[in-house]
C-alpha positions in Angstrom: -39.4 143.8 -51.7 -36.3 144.1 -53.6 -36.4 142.1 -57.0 -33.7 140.8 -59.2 -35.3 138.6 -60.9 -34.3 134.8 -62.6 -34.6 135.2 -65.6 -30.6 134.8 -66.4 -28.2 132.5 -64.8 -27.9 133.9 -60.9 -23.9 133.2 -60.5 -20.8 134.6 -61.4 -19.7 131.6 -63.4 -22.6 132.1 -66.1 -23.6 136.1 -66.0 -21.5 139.0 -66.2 -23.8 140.6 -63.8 -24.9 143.9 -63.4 -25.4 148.2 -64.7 -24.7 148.5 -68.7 -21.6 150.7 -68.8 -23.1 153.8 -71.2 -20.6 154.5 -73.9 -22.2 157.2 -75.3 -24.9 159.0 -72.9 -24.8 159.7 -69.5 -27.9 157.7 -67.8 -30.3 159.3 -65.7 -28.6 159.4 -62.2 -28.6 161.6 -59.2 -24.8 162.8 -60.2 -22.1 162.3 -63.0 -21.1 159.0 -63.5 -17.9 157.1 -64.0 -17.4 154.7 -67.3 -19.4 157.6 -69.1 -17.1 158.4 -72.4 -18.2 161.4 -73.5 -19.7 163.5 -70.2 -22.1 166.2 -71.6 -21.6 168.2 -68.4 -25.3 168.4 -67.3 -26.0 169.8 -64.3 -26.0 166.7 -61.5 -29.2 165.3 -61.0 -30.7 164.9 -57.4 -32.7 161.9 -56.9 -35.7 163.8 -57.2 -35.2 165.0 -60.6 -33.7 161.3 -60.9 -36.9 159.7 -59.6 -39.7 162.0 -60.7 -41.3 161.1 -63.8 -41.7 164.1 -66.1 -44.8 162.8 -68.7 -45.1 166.1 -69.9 -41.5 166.5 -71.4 -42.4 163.0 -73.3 -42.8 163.1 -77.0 -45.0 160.4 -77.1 -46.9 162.1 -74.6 -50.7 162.1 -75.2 -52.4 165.5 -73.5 -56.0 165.4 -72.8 -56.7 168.6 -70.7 -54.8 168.3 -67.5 -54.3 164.6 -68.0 -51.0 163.3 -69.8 -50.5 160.0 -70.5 -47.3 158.6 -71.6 -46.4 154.7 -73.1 -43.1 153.5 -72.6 -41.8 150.5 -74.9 -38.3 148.9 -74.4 -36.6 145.4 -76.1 -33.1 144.1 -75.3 -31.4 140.8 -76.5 -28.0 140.0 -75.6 -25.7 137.5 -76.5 -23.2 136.5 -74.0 -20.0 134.1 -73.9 -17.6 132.9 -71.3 -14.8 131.3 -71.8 -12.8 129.5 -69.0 -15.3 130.4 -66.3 -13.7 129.9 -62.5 -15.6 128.5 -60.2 -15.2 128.8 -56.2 -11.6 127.4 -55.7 -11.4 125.3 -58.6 -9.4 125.3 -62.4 -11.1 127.3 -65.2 -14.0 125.2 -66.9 -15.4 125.1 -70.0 -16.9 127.6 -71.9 -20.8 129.0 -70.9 -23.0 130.7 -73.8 -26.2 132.1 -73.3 -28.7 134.9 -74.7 -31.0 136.9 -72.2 -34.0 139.0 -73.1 -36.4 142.0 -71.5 -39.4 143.5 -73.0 -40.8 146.2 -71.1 -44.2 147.8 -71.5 -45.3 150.8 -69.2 -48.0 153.6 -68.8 -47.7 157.0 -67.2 -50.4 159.2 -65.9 -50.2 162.9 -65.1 -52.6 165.0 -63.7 -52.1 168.2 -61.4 -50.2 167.1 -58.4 -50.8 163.7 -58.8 -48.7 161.1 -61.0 -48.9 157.4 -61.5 -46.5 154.8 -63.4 -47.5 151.2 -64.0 -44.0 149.4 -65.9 -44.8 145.6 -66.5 -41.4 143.4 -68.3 -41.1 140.2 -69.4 -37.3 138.9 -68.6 -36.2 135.3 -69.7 -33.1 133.3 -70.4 -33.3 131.5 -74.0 -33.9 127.5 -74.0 -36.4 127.7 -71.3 -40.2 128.1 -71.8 -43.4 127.5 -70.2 -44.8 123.6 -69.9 -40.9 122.9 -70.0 -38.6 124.8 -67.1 -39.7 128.5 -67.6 -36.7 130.1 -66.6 -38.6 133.7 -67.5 -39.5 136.4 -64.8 -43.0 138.5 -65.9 -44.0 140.8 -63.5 -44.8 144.1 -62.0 -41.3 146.0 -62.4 -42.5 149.2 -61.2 -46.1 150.6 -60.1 -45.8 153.9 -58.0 -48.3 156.6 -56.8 -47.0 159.8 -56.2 -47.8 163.2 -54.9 -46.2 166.0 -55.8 -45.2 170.1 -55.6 -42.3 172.1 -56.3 -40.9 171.6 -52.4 -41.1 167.1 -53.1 -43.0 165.0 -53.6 -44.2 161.5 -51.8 -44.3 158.0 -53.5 -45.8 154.7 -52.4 -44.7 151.4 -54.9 -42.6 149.1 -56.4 -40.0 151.8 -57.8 -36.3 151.8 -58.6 -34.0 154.0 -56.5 -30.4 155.4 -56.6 -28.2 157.3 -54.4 -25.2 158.7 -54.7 -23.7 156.8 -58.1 -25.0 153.6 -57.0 -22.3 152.1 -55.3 -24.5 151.1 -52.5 -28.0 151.2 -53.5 -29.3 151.3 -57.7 -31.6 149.7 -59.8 -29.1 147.1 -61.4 -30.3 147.5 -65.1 -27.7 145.6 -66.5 -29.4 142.4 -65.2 -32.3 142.1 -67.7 -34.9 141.5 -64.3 -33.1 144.4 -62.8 -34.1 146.0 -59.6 -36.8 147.7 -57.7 -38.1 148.1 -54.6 -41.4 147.8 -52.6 -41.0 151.4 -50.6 -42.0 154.7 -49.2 -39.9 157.5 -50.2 -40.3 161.1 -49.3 -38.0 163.9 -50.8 -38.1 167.8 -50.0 -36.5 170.9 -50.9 -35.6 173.4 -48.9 -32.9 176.6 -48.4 -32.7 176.7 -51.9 -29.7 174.5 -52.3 -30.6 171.9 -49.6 -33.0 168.8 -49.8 -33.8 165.6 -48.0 -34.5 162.1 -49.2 -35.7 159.4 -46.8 -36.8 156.2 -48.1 -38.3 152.6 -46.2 -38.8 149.0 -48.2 -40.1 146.3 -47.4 -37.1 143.2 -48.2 -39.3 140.1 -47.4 -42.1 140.0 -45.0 -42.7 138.4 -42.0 -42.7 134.4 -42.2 -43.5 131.7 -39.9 -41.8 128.2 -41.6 -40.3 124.9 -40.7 -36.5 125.0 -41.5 -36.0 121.3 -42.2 -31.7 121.9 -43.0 -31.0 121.4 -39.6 -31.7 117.9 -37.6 -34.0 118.1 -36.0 -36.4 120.6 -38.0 -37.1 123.7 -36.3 -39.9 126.4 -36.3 -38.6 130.1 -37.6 -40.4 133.2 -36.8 -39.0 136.0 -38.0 -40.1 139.9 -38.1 -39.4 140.5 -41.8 -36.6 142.1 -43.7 -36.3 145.9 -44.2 -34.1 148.7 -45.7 -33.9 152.1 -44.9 -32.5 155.5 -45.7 -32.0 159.2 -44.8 -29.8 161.7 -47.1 -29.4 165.1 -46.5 -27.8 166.9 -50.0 -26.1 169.7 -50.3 -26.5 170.9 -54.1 -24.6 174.1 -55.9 -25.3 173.3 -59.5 -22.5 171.4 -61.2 -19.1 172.6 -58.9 -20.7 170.8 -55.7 -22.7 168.5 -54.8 -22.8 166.2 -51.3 -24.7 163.6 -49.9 -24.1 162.5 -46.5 -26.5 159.3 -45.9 -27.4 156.7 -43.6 -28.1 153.2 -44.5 -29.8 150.5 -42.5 -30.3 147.3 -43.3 -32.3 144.6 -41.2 -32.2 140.6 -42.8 -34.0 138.0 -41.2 -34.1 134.0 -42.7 -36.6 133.3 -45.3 -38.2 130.2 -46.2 -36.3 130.2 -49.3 -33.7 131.3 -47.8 -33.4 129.7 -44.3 -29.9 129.8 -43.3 -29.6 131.6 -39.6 -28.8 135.2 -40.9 -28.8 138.1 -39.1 -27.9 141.2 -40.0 -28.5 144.9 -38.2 -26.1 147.0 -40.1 -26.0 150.6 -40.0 -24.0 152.7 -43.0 -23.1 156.3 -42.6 -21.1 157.7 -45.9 -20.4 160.7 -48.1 -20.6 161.0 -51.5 -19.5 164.2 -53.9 -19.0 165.3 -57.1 -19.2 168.3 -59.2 -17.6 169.8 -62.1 -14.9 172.2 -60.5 -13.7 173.5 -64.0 -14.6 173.0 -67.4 -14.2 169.4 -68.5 -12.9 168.2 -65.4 -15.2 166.2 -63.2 -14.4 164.2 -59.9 -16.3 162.1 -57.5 -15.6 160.5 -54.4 -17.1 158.3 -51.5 -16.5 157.1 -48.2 -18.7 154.6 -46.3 -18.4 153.1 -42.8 -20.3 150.1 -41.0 -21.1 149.0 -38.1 -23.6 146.8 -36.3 -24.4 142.8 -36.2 -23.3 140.9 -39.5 -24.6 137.2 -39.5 -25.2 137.8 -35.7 -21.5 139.4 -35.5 -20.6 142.3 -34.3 -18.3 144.0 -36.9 -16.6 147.0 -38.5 -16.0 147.6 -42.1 -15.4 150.6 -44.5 -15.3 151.1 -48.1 -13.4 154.3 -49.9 -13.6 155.4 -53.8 -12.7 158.3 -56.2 -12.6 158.9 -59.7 -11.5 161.8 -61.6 -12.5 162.2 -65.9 -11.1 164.8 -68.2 -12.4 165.9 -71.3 -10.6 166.8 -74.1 -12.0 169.4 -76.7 -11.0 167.6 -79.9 -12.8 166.9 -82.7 -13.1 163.1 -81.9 -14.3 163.9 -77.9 -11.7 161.8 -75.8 -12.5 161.5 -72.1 -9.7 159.6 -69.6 -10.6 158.6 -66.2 -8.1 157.1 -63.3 -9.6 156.0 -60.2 -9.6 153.8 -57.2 -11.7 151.4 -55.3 -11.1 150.3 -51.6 -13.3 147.6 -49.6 -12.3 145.8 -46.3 -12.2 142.0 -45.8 -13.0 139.7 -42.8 -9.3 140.0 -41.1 -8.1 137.0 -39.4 -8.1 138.8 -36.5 -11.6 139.9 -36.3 -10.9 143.7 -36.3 -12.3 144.3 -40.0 -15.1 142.5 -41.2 -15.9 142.0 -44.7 -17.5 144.9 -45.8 -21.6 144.7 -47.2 -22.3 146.6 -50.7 -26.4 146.5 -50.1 -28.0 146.8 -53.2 -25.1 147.8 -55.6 -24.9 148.5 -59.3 -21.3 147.4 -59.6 -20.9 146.0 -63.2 -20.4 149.6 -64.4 -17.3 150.1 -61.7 -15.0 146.8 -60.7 -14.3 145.4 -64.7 -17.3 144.8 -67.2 -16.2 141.2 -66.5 -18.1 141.0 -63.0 -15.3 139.1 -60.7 -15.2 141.8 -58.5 -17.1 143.3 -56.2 -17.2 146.4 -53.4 -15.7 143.8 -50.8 -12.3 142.6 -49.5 -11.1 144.8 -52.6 -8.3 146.9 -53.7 -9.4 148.8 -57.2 -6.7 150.8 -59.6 -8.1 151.9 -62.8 -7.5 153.7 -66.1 -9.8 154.0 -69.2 -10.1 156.0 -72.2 -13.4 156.6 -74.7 -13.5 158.2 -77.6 -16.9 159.3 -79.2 -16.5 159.8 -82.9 -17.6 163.2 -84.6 -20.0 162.6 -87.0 -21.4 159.2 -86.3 -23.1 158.1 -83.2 -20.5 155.5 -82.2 -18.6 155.2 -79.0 -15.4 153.5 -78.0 -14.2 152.6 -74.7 -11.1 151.1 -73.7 -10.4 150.2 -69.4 -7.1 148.8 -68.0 -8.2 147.3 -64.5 -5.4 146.0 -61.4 -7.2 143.8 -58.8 -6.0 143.0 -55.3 -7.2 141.5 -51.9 -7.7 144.1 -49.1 -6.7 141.1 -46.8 -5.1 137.9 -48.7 -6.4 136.0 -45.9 -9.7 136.6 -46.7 -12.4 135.6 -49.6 -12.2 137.0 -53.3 -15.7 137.5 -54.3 -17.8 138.2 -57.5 -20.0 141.4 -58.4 -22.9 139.0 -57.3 -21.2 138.0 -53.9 -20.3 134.3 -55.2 -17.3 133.2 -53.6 -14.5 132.6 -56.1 -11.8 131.4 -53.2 -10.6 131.8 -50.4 -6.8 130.6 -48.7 -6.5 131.2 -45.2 -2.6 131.1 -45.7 -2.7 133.3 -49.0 -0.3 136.4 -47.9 -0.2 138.0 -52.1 -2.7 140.7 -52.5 -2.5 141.0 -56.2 -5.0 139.0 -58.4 -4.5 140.1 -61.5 -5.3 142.6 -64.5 -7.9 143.0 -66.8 -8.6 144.7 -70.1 -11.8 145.6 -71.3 -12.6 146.5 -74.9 -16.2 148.3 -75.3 -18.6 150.0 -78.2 -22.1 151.2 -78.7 -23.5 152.2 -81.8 -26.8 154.7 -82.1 -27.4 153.9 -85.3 -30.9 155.4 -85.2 -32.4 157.6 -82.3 -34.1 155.3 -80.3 -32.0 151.9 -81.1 -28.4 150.7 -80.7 -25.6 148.3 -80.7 -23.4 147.2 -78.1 -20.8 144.9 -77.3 -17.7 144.0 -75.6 -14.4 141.8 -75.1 -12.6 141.3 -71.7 -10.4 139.7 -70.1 -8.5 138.9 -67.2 -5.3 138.0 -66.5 -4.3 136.2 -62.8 -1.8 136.9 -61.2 0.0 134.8 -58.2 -3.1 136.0 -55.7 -5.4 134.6 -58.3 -3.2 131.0 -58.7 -3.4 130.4 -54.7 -7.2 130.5 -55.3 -6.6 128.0 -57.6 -6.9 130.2 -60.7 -4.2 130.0 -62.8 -5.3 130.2 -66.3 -7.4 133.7 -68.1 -10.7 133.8 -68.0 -12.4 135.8 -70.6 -16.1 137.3 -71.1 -18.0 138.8 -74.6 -21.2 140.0 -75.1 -23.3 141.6 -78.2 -26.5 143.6 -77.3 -29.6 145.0 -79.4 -31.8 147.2 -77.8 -34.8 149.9 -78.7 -37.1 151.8 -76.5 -39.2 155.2 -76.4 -37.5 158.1 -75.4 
């Protein structure tokens, strides 16, 4: 079952959404990343090395003969503030402030081919507590049994997964409940520079419930809802790397969810990136669907690309230009308004979360700057938003609907700037925080958004390494 969580306000008027944006460090990820400011130039992950949990290389790891056991400890607190928050359609309101938490506690078990991860968090919005309206989330995050050898390895469990640079399918840790998944996943190597991931989850399982929004109430039986994957990867070290996938997605209505979806949508993309020469790094993606969306048949595509370049300076500077490209549900019915899955998109679109990979047209510059001899870094994005189709709906990273003008014809939206820092001030703690916002344009005022909206947030955090 995929899990975000409640533990934070669930729309786009109240939570900036999604992924941190690392300012400093590249996170673990099956390729380089965009929104990193100072790229190290590691090698690009695959998802196994992603996935795989290596106890052994753990400092706090505790040997005892072939068996390694590993604790992991994380805390987060983040302050967060909007100011003139849009709603779906309607003028900027007032201002929203909130603080949202996540304690993590986890144990890891290593012994010959065999590994096993049990990762409990606690993940709650401030002002609500048990006996009163317990707006927390405690739970199982991830809990995984895996079998492994140096050609893959095979794991059963409520686990977080990431392909390509999560665009379409990643654990969301921005969101304090985040995201996991209740799945199979097998991964192999093979012809040296070749491996295959496949992957199967379980969305929601199969219900039999009266639906009593509709007159008269009706009985729903449905089959369950699934996700699954195949991606064959092509890797040559850090000048290359592809993954050519397919995505399929299968939603049926849930009882707390019992609106008449149906979806059978089937995803073929490409994803690369690689390092072609030294301090230059590029990635790109193309993704097409096809299929039934809410029992239509439809056709949508999505395109992005990113290039960051390094300069060798004493205070690292790293600039990245980019694009982002997402159809919309044409009045015509020949595009369709095109599904994201499970994305990580707070880390992409603006770190103020009004946009998301749909009915979206993405231009991008930003700059960081990661100071010499302190562990700070400084990050500084210039964003230009646009509808793919003016016809269509402008939605939020979450997929809440921010407006929609059948007789809108201007694209443009509007700009936003983005001011970011994180501070390392000892090894395994930091500092974060951030200013945005966003400017509408005449696209934005025919959704009835006329006046800048703007987001902040301060973050403390510490976990093991």
């Amino acid at each position: 079952m995929s899990r975000a969580g409640n533990a934070q306000p669930t729309d786009a008027q109240t939570t900036p959404g999604e992924e941190e944006i690392p300012v400093l460090e590249q996170e673990a990820a099956p390729g380089p990343e965009r929104g990193v400011v100072v790229p190290e130039e590691p090698e690009p992950k695959s998802p196994a090395e992603n996935a795989t949990v290596t106890f052994s290389k753990n400092p706090l790891a505790i040997k005892l003969g072939d068996l390694t056991l590993t604790p992991f400890l994380q805390a987060r607190f983040r302050q967060e503030t909007r100011g003139k928050v849009y709603g779906d359609g309607e003028q900027a309101a007032n201002s929203l402030h909130f603080l949202t938490t996540r304690v993590r506690l986890g144990l890891g078990a290593e012994w010959k081919f065999l590994r096993i991860l049990m990762q409990f968090q606690d993940a709650r919005l401030f002002g609500t507590r048990p006996g009163f309206d317990d707006g927390g989330a405690f739970g199982l995050h991830q809990g995984i049994l895996e079998f492994w050898n140096d050609r893959g390895f095979i794991r059963i469990g409520r686990q977080e997964i990431i392909y390509g640079n999560e665009r379409m399918i990643g654990p969301l840790d921005w969101l304090m409940a985040a995201r996991s998944f209740d799945a199979l996943r097998l991964h192999g190597f093979f012809l040296d520079k070749f491996e295959v991931d496949l992957f199967g989850s379980m969305l929601a399982r199969q219900q039999s419930f009266v639906d009593d929004t509709v007159d008269p109430p009706v009985l729903v039986e449905n089959s369950g809802s699934y996700l699954a994957t195949a991606n064959l990867i092509y890797n040559n070290g850090t000048k290359l790397r592809i993954e050519a996938y397919v995505l399929y997605r299968h939603d049926r209505p849930t009882a707390t969810l019992p609106a008449p979806i149906k979806n059978d949508i089937v995803s073929p993309g490409v994803y690369l990136t690689g390092v072609p020469i030294d301090d230059l790094r590029y990635t790109g993606e193309l993704t097409m669907q096809g299929g039934l969306q809410n029992d239509q048949r439809f056709f949508a595509f999505a395109a992005s690309g990113d290039l960051d370049y390094t300069f060798a300076v004493s205070w690292k500077t790293t600039i990245n230009g980019g694009f982002a490209y997402a159809t919309g549900a044409s009045q015509d019915g020949r595009l369709s308004e095109f599904n994201n899955f499970f994305p990580t998109n707070h880390k992409f679109y603006g770190a103020a979360d009004l946009f998301g990979l749909r009915n979206l047209i993405d231009g991008h510059l930003t700059m960081g700057v990661k100071t010499p001899n302190a562990p700070v870094g400084l990050k500084l994005g210039l964003y230009t938003f646009a509808l793919a189709d003016p016809s269509a709906r402008w939605s939020a990273a979450p997929g809440i609907t921010l407006g929609q003008n059948v007789n809108n014809t201007t694209r443009t939206l509007g700009q936003e700037v983005d001011g970011l820092f994180k501070w390392v001030f000892v090894p395994w703690a930091s500092l974060s925080g951030g200013y945005t916002v966003f400017f509408p344009n005449q696209g934005a005022r025919n959704l009835g958004h006329d006046i800048a909206t703007h987001w902040g947030y301060l973050e403390i955090g510490a976990q093991t390494p």
